[in-house]
C-alpha positions in Angstrom: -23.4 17.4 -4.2 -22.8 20.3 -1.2 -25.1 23.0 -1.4 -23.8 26.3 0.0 -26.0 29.3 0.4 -24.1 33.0 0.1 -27.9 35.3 -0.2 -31.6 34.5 1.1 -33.0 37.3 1.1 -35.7 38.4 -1.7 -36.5 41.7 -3.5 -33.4 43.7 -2.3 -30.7 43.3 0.4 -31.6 43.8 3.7 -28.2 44.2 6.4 -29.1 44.3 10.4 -29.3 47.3 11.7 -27.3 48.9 14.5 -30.9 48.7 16.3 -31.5 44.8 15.6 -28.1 44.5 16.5 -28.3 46.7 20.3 -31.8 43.9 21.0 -29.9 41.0 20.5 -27.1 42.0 22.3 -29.5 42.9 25.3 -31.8 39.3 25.0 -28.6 37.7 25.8 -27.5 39.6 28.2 -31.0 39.0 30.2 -30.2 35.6 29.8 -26.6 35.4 31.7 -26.7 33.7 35.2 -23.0 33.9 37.2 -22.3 30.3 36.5 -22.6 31.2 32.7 -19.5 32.7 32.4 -17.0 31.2 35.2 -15.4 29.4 32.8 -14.8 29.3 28.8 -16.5 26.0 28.7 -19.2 27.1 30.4 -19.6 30.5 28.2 -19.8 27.8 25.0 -22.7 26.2 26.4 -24.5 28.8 27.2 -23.5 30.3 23.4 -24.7 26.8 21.9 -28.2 26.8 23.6 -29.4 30.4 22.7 -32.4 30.4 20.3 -31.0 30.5 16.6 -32.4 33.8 16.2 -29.9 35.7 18.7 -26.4 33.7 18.3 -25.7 34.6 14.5 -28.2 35.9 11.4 -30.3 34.8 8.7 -28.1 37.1 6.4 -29.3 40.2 4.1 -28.0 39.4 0.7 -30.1 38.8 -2.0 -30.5 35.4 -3.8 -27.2 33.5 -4.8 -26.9 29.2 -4.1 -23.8 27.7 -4.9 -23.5 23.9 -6.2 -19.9 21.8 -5.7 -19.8 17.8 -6.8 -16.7 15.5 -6.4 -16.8 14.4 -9.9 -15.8 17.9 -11.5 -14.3 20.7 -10.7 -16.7 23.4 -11.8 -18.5 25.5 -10.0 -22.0 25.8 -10.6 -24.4 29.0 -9.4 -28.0 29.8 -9.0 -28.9 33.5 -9.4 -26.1 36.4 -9.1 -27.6 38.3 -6.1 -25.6 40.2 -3.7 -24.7 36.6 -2.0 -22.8 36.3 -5.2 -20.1 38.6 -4.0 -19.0 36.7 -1.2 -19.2 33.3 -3.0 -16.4 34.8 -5.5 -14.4 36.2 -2.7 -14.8 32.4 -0.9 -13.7 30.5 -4.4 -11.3 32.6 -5.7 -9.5 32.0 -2.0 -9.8 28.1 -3.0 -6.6 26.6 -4.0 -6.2 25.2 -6.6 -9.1 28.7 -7.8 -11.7 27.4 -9.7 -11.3 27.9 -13.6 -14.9 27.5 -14.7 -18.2 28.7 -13.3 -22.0 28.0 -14.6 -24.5 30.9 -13.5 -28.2 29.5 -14.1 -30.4 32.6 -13.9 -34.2 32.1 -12.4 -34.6 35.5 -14.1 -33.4 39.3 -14.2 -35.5 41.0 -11.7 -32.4 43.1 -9.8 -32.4 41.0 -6.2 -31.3 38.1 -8.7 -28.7 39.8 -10.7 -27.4 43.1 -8.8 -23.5 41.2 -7.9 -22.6 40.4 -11.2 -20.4 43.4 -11.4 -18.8 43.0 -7.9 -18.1 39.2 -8.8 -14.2 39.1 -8.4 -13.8 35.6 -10.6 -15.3 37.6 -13.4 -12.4 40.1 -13.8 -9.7 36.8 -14.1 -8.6 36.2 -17.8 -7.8 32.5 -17.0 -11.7 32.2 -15.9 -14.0 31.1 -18.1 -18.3 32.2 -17.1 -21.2 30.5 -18.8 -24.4 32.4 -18.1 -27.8 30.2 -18.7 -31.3 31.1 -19.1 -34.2 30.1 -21.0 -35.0 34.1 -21.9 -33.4 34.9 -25.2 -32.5 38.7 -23.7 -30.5 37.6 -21.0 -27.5 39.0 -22.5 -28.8 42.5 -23.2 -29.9 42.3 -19.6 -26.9 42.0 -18.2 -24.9 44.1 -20.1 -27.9 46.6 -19.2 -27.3 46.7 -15.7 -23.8 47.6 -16.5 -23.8 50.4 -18.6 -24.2 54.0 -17.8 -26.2 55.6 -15.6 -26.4 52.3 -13.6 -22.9 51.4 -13.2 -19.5 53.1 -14.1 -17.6 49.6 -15.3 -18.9 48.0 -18.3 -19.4 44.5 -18.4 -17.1 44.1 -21.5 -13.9 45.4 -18.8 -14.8 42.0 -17.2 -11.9 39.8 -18.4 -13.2 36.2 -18.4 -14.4 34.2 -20.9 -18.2 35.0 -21.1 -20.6 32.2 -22.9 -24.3 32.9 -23.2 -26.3 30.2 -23.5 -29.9 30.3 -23.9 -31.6 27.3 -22.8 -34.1 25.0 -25.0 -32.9 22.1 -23.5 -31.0 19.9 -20.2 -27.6 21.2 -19.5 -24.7 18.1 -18.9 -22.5 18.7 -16.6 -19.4 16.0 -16.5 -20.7 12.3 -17.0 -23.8 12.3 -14.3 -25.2 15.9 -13.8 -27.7 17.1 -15.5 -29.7 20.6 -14.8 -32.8 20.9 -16.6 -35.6 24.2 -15.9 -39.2 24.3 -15.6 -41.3 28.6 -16.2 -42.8 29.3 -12.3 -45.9 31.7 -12.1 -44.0 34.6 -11.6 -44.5 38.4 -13.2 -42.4 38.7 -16.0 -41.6 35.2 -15.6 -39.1 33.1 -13.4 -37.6 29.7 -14.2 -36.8 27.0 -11.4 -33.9 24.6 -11.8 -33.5 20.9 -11.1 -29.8 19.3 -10.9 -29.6 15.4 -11.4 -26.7 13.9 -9.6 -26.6 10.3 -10.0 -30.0 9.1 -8.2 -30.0 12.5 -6.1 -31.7 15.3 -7.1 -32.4 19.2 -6.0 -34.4 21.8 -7.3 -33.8 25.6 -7.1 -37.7 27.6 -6.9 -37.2 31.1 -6.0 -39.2 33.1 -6.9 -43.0 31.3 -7.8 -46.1 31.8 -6.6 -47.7 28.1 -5.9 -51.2 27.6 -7.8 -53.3 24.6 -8.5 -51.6 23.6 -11.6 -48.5 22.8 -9.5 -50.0 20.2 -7.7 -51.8 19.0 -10.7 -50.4 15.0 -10.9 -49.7 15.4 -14.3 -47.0 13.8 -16.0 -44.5 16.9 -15.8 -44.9 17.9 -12.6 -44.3 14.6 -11.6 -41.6 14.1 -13.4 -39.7 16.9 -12.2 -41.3 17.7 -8.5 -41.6 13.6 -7.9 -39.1 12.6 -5.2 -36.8 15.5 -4.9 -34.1 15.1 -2.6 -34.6 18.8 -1.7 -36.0 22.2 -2.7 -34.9 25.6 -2.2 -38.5 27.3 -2.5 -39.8 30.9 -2.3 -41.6 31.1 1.0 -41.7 34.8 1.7 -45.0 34.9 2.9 -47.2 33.4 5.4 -50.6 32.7 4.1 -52.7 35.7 5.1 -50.1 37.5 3.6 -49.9 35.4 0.0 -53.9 36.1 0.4 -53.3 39.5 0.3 -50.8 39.7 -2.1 -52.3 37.7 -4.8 -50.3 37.5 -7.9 -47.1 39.0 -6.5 -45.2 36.0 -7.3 -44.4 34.6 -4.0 -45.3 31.9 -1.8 -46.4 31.0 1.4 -44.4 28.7 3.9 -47.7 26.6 4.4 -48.3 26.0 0.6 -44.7 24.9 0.2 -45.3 22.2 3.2 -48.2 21.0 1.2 -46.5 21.4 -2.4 -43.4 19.1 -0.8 -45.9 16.3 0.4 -47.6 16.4 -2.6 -44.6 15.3 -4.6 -42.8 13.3 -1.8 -40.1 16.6 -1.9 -37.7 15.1 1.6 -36.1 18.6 2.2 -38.1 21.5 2.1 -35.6 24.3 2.3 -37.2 28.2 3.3 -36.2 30.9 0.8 -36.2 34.3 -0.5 -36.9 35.5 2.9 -38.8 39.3 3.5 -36.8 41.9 3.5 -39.1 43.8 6.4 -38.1 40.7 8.6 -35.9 40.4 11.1 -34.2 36.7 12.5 -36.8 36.6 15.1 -39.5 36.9 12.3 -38.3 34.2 9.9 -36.8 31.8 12.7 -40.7 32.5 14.2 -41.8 31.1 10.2 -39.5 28.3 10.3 -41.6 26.8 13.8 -44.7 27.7 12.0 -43.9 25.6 9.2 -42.7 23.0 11.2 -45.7 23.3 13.7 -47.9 23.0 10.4 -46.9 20.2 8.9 -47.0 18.3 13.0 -51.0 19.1 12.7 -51.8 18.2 9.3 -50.1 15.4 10.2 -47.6 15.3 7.0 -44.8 12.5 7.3 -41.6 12.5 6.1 -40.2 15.9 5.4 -37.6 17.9 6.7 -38.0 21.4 6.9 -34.6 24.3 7.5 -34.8 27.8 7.0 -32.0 29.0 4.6 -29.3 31.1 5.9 -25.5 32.4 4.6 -23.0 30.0 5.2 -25.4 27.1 5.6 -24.5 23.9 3.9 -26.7 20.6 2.7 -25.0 17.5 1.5 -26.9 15.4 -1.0 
């Protein structure tokens, strides 16, 4: 499976600003010796080993992962954040287009479902949608968003085939995939998702606030956490921060280091990133995390910070 990620960011967009933008341009700048720039070989080096953090961008859309397998042609979709715009632009370039997409919703809190309406595939009568969530008024909700005063095109304009399927039990997906959910501690409720490929495996968590039951070894967790290929968690916070911001829903980076050694988790995958931070910030979280797990001495697991454009084969 190829994992592509269109949004990161959590609890609404969050573009670079023309000041972010003037810093970066200047850090670089204060980097530049002579030889630098004699030649165009010599100007890719120097590109290649600035920090992360200046040559590119985490991204500012909100929440949208998309899923693409060899054995079928579907495409599958977590959450329809803004990020979900420019992964309907991106397949709907693909020749042959895609003719079915699956939307698995973590829930309807508006970071998660605020580019529905711009999603271009949407619109095509040979397309066919299938929305999926365990909450019976997912429908309602986004028809909601889509109605007067909140949006000037109803979501009934959309021309595609629209299927609503509440979820009570695993999802097949051609002979070998298999998405089943698990309820996170979230307000109002979120709902991760873990796709079986074959012997692989990957679970989608935005969205949770880690508490003790989730490291409980009991049968459930273990059968669903145990071994996970990778995991896209929520890891907004650091840990002072998920102190002080008990029961907000959210995580911090350090309890999802310690959540993915608990269940043998390989890829730990930073996600839902503050919108208050900038690149330096988040690439700053990413060493942290890394730093963390080097002094608790924690084996075995690969840790990235998600950003657009960013691709994982499993």
């Amino acid at each position: 499976m190829r994992i592509t990620f269109w949004g990161v960011r959590g609890s609404l967009p969050a573009p670079g600003t023309p000041s972010q933008i003037r810093d970066k341009i200047s850090a670089v700048l204060e980097r530049v010796k002579p030889e630098d720039i004699q030649t165009p070989q010599a100007r890719e080096r120097f590109l290649e080993n600035l920090p992360p953090w200046l040559f590119g961008t985490v991204g500012g859309n909100s929440p949208c992962v998309s899923l693409s397998f060899d054995s079928i042609k579907d495409k599958v979709v977590f959450d329809a954040g803004s990020g979900l715009r420019e992964f309907g632009a991106a397949a709907g370039g693909e020749r042959p287009k895609p003719e079915k997409y699956h939307i698995f919703l973590s829930h309807f809190h508006w970071d998660h479902i605020q580019g529905l309406p711009f999603f271009g595939p949407a619109y095509d009568p040979s397309v066919s949608v299938d929305f999926y969530s365990p909450m019976k008024n997912m429908e309602s909700a986004l028809h909601g968003q889509m109605r007067s005063p909140y949006f000037p095109v109803h979501m009934d304009i959309m021309g595609s085939k629209k299927t609503f399927h509440v979820l009570s039990e695993p999802v097949t997906l051609g002979e070998d995939i298999s998405v089943t959910c698990k309820k996170m501690n979230h307000p109002g409720d979120s709902f991760s998702y873990k796709v079986q490929e074959g012997d692989r495996s990957f679970i989608y968590a935005t969205d949770t606030e880690l508490s003790a039951n989730d490291f409980l070894p009991l049968g459930e967790n273990a059968a669903y956490y145990g071994n996970a290929d990778a995991i896209v968690l929520d890891s907004q916070y650091t840990l002072g921060e998920a102190i002080e911001k008990y029961n907000w829903g959210h995580s911090a980076f350090s309890l999802g280091a310690d959540f993915s050694a608990t269940w043998g988790i390989k890829h730990l995958i930073l996600f839902h990133h503050e919108p208050a931070y900038d690149d330096q910030k988040l690439f700053g979280m990413l060493q942290s995390a890394r730093g963390y797990i080097e002094r608790m001495n924690i084996k075995g697991i690969k840790i990235s910070l998600a950003v657009e454009g960013m691709e994982i084969h499993l």
